[in-house]
C-alpha positions, -999 to +999 in steps of 0.1 A: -139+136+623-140+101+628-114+077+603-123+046+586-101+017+579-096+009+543-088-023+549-120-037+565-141-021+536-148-045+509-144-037+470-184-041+462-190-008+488-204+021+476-206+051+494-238+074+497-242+109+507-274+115+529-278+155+523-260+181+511-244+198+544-253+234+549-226+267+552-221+257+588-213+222+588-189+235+555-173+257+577-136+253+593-148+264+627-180+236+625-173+207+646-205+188+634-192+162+607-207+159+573-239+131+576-220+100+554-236+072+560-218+036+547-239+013+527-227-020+510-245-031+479-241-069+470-233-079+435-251-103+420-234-138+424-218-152+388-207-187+382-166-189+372-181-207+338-198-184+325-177-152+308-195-125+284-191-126+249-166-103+240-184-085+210-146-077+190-138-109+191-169-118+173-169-094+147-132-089+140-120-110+111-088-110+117-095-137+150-085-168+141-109-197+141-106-222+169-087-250+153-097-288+156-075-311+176-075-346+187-062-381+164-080-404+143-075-433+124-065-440+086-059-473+065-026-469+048-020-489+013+006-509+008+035-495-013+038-460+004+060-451+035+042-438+066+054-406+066+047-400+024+006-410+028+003-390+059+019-358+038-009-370+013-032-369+045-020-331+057-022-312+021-057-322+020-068-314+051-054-278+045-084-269+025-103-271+054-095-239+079-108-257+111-072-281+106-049-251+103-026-245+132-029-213+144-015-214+177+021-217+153+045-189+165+057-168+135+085-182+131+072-214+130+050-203+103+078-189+086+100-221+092+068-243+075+065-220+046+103-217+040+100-254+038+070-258+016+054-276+045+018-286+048-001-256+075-015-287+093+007-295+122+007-340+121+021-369+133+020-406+133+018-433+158+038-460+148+054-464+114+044-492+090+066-506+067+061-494+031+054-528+018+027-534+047-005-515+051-036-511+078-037-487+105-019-458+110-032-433+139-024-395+132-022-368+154-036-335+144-023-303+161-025-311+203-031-340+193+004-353+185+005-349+222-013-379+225+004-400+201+025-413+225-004-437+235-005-456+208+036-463+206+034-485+237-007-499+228-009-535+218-012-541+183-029-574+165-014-582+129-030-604+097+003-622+085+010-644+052+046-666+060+059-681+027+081-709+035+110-721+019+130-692+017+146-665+040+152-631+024+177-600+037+152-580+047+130-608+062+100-599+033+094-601-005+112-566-011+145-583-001+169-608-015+172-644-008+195-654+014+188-692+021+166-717+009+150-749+030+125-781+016+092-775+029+083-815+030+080-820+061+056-789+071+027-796+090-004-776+106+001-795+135+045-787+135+038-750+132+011-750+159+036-772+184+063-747+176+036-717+180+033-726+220+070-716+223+067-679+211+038-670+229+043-646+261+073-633+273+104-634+248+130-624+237+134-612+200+168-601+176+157-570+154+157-576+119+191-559+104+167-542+078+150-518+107+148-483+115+161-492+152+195-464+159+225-475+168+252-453+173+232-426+156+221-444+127+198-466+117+204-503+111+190-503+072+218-476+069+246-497+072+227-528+058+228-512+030+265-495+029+273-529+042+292-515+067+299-525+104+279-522+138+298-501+164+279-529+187+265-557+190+227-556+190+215-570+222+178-592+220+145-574+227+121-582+254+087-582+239+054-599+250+030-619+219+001-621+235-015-643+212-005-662+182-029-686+162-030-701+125-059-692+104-071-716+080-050-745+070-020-748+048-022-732+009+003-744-018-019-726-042-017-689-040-002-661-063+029-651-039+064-658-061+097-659-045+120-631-048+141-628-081+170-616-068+195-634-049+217-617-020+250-612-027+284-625-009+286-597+014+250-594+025+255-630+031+281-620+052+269-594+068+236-612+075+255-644+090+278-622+113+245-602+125+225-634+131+255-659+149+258-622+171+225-622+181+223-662+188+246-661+210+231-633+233+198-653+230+221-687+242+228-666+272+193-665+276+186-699+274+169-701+248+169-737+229+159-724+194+187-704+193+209-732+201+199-753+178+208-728+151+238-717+160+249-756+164+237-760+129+251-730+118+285-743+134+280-775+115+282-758+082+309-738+090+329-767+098+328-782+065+352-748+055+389-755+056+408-733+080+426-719+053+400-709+034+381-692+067+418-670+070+417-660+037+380-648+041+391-632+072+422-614+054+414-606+020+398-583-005+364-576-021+362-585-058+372-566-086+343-570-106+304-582-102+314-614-119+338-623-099+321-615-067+289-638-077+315-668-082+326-665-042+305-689-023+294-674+014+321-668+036+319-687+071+338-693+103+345-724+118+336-704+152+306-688+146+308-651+154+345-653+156+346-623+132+334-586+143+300-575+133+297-561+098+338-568+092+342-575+055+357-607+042+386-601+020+407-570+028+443-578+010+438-587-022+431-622-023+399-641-031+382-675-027+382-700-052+356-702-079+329-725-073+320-753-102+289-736-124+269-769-119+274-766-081+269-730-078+232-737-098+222-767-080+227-749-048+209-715-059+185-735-071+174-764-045+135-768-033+124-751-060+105-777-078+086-783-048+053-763-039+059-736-015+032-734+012+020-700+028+003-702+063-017-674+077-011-660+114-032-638+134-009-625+165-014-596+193+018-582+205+032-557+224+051-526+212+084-528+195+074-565+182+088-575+143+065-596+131+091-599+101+119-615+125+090-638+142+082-652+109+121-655+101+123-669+140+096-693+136+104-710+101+141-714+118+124-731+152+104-757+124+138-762+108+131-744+074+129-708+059+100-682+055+094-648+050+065-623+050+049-624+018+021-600+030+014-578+063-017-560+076-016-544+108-059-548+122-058-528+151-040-506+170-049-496+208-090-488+206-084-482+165-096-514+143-098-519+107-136-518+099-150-499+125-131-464+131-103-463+105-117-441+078-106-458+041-074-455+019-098-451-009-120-421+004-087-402+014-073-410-025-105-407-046-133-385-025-135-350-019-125-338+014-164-328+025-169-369+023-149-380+049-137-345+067-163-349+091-154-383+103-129-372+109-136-342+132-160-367+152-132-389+162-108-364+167-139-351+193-152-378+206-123-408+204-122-442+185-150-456+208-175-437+201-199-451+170-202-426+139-238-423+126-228-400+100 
């Protein structure tokens, strides 16, 4: 009997019995084999693409339906955080099951329902400040994957500087902090001082910023007035283009601030800023020296008494008192730790004259205030607050943002592929769902006909 190796048969071979053997060749003592014969039929050749419908997964109800992934692009209002209108952005997409989640594990679905969160799995790339608004680029499902694009894209901002004062937080939500005569301010000063801060620079963080430091963020002890555990070292950022649009407006509806800052966010701010100067001195950069001489200047003018007992005493005992102290300073600027509170013993400064104390509160502001409008590209991790702030300083006055709008980010521009604040606020979710889904499937350069 002869053997075959199993090996050198293939799987698609199918074996095929010529005839049924008769008694003898079934008998022990036959030594004629049984007739097999070997035959090998070839299967049909099928492309790897191509897998049959399975019919359960058709017909059972209980499979989930694929879920839609990818990002697109939303206009954010002014007045909400980031993460509050993209909440907004999640519970309405959840009446749509194509945006559900259902790869979610179960206790991830447990987790998001023990939490009253929304079933869509989102994220954002790039937080806006609640008092600015324009694009926002969510991530829906896989496609928070992806978000990490758009956190290192450039980004092109519409900004309105209002000169003639500097505010805590750099913009109209904060308090003022100084105030400067905007005589001398000229389209053509601001465009000479323009060619300084384009390209390559360096840039200080505004203290009012969601940057961490040791763990927290910097609004966090802005607020608590408390100090750094270090000194905030300058930023390298790139502005790759930075132009004026229009001319120079003293009529317009922006106001200045009401309130003023107080003595120690004064302090604070002062001890942040001649920290930050001086690692941007290092640098060599001239504006920076210019305003920490000046800065200097001031402080000299201070007795060294009276910088000692800044240095050594106590907070006020009441709000009235503490509105009577004028800002602290140091005859060396920075010579006091970050954040370190003036007045730790008990003591406090003298009160200023009322006539003094208004007429310094209250200089430039019979005088018009301008606002100028910038258009500027930059790179990630750019403030456009502290550029504003860094500018009006260079011209030798103060400014803020009065107004931010953020055009464009990465392919995403205002206009074009950002689907409306109003349709996600005041339409039904069939209206601009769909726009949606064809971004999310086809990316922001493809042209929506729908």
């Amino acid at each position: 009997m002869q053997v075959c190796n199993l090996r050198s048969i293939e799987r698609n071979t199918i074996f095929y019995r010529q005839a049924r053997p008769s008694i003898f060749q079934l008998s022990p003592f036959s030594s004629t084999p049984a007739p097999f014969v070997l035959r090998v039929k070839p299967r049909d050749p099928q492309p790897s693409t191509i897998r049959p419908t399975d019919p359960y997964a058709v017909n059972n109800p209980r499979t989930p339906l694929p879920q839609m992934s990818g990002t697109f692009a939303v206009h954010k209002p002014a007045g909400v955080s980031s993460a509050t209108f993209m909440e907004t952005v999640q519970r309405k997409l959840e009446a749509d099951p194509e945006f559900i989640n259902t790869n979610m594990t179960r206790e991830e679905r447990q987790k998001r329902k023990r939490r009253k969160m929304p079933k869509v799995k989102m994220g954002h790339g790039g937080t806006l400040d609640p008092a600015a608004d324009g694009v926002l680029v969510l991530g829906v499902n896989e496609g928070t994957k992806k978000l990490g694009e758009y956190l290192n894209c450039s980004k092109t901002y519409d900004v309105i500087a209002h000169f003639g004062c500097s505010t805590t937080t750099y913009d109209a939500e904060g308090s003022i902090l100084d105030r400067a005569s905007t005589a001398d301010i000229t389209k053509e000063n601001i465009e000479q001082v323009l060619e300084h801060f384009r390209g390559e620079i360096q840039q200080m963080p505004p203290i009012y910023s969601a940057l961490k430091v040791g763990g927290s963020k910097l609004y966090e002890y802005a607020r608590n007035l408390e100090s750094l555990p270090r000194n905030i070292s300058p930023r390298p950022v790139t502005i790759h283009s930075l132009e004026i649009v229009g001319d120079i407006s003293y009529s317009h509806e922006y106001l200045f601030p009401v309130k003023e800052a107080t003595v120690e966010e004064k302090f604070q701010e002062r001890v942040f800023r001649d920290a930050g100067l001086k690692e941007l001195v290092k640098l060599g950069n001239r504006y920076a020296e210019m305003e920490l001489k000046s800065l200097e200047q001031e402080s000299g003018s201070e007795s060294a008494t009276k910088e000692e007992s800044l240095a050594t005493g106590t907070e006020p005992n009441d709000a009235e008192t503490a509105s009577k102290v004028p800002q602290p300073s140091t005859t060396e600027a920075g010579s006091l730790e970050p954040g370190e509170h003036p007045a730790e013993n008990g003591e406090s400064e003298p009160e200023q004259p009322a006539a003094e104390h208004q007429k310094s509160t209250t200089a430039g502001t019979a005088e018009p205030h301008p606002i100028v409008a910038i258009r500027a590209t930059v790179s990630s991790g750019t403030y456009i607050r502290s550029l504003v702030h860094d500018i009006a300083i260079a011209i030798g006055t103060r400014a803020h943002v009065a107004k931010l709008t953020r055009t464009r980010q990465g392919d995403w521009e205002l206009g074009k592929n950002v689907i409306p604040a109003y349709d996600i606020e005041g339409k039904e979710l069939s209206d601009w769902a769909p726009k949606a889904k064809f971004f999310m499937k086809n990316g922001p350069l493809a042209e929506f006909g729908g």
